[in-house]
C-alpha positions as CSV (number, residue, x, y, z in Angstrom):
1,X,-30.1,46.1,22.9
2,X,-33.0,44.1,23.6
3,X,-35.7,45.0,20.9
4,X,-39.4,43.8,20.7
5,X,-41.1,44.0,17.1
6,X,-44.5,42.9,15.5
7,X,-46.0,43.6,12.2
8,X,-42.8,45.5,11.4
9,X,-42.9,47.6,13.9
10,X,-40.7,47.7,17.2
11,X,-42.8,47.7,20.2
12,X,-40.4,48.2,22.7
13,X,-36.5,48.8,22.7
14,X,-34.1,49.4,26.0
15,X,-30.4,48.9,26.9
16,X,-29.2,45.4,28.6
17,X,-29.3,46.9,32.0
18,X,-33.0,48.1,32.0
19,X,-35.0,44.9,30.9
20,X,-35.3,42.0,33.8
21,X,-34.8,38.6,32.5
22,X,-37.6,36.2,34.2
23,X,-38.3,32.6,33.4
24,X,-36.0,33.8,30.0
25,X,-39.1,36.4,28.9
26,X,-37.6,40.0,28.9
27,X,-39.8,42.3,30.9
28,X,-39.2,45.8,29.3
29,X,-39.8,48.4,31.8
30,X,-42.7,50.7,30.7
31,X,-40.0,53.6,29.6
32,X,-39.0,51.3,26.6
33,X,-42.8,50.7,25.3
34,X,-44.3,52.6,22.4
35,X,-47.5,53.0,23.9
36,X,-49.3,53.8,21.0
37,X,-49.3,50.4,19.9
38,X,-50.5,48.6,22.9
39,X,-54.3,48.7,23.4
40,X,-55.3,47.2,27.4
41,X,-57.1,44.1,27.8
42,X,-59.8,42.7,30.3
43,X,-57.4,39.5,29.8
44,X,-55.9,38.8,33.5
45,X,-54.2,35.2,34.1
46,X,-52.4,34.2,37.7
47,X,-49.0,33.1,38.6
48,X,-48.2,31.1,41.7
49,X,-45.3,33.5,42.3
50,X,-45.6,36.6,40.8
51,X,-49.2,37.4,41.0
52,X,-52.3,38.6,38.7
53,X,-50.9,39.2,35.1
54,X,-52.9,42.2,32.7
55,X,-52.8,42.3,29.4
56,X,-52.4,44.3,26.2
57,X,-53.1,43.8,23.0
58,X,-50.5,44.8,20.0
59,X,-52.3,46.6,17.4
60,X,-50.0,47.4,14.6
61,X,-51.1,48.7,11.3
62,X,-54.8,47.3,11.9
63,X,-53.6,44.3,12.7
64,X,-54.1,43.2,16.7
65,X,-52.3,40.3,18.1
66,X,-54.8,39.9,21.5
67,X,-53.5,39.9,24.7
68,X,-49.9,39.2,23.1
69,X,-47.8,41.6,26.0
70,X,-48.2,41.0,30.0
71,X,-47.5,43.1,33.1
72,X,-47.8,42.7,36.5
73,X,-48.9,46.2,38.2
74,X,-49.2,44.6,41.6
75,X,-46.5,41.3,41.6
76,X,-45.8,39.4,44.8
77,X,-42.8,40.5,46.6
78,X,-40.7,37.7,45.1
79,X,-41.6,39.4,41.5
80,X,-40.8,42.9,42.7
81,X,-38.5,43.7,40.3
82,X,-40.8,43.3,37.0
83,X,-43.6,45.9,38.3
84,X,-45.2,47.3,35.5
85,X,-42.8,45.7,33.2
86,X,-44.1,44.3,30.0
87,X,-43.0,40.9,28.2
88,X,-44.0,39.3,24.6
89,X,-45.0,36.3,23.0
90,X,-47.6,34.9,20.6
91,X,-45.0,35.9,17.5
92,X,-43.9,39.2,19.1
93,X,-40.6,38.4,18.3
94,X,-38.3,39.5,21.0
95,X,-34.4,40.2,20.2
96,X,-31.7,39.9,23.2
């Protein structure tokens, strides 16, 4: 069951056949997110082929990693698949 975790906390947890796989980041889809410890951004960054990225940033315990989980709430058509999905890095360390 893919699990996300920071801080030790798990940020976001769903079965194999709800995350996507992209460019091997695991886009959770926004059912598997514990909300409470994602705070938005003003962070945006572009990709050729998926579009306008947002961000969040993980605040766990009063501790923030910034703009360390991304989303794509409008991807191109080719990226379709991860709308509104959320993926980790920047030590959010992300089981498979």
């Amino acid at each position: 069951m893919p699990t996300a975790t920071w801080n030790g906390a798990v940020i976001a947890q769903a079965s194999d056949d709800e995350v996507e796989i992209v460019e091997n980041n695991v886009y959770f889809p926004p059912s598997a997110l514990k909300s409470e410890y994602l705070k938005p951004s003003d962070h945006t960054s572009r990709c050729p082929w998926k579009g306008l990225a947002s961000y969040y940033t993980v605040s766990v315990d009063g501790k923030d990693n910034e703009n360390a989980a991304w989303y794509y709430p409008q991807p191109l058509e080719k990226a379709a698949q991860i709308k509104d999905h959320v993926a980790f890095w920047r030590g959010v360390d992300v089981q498979r």
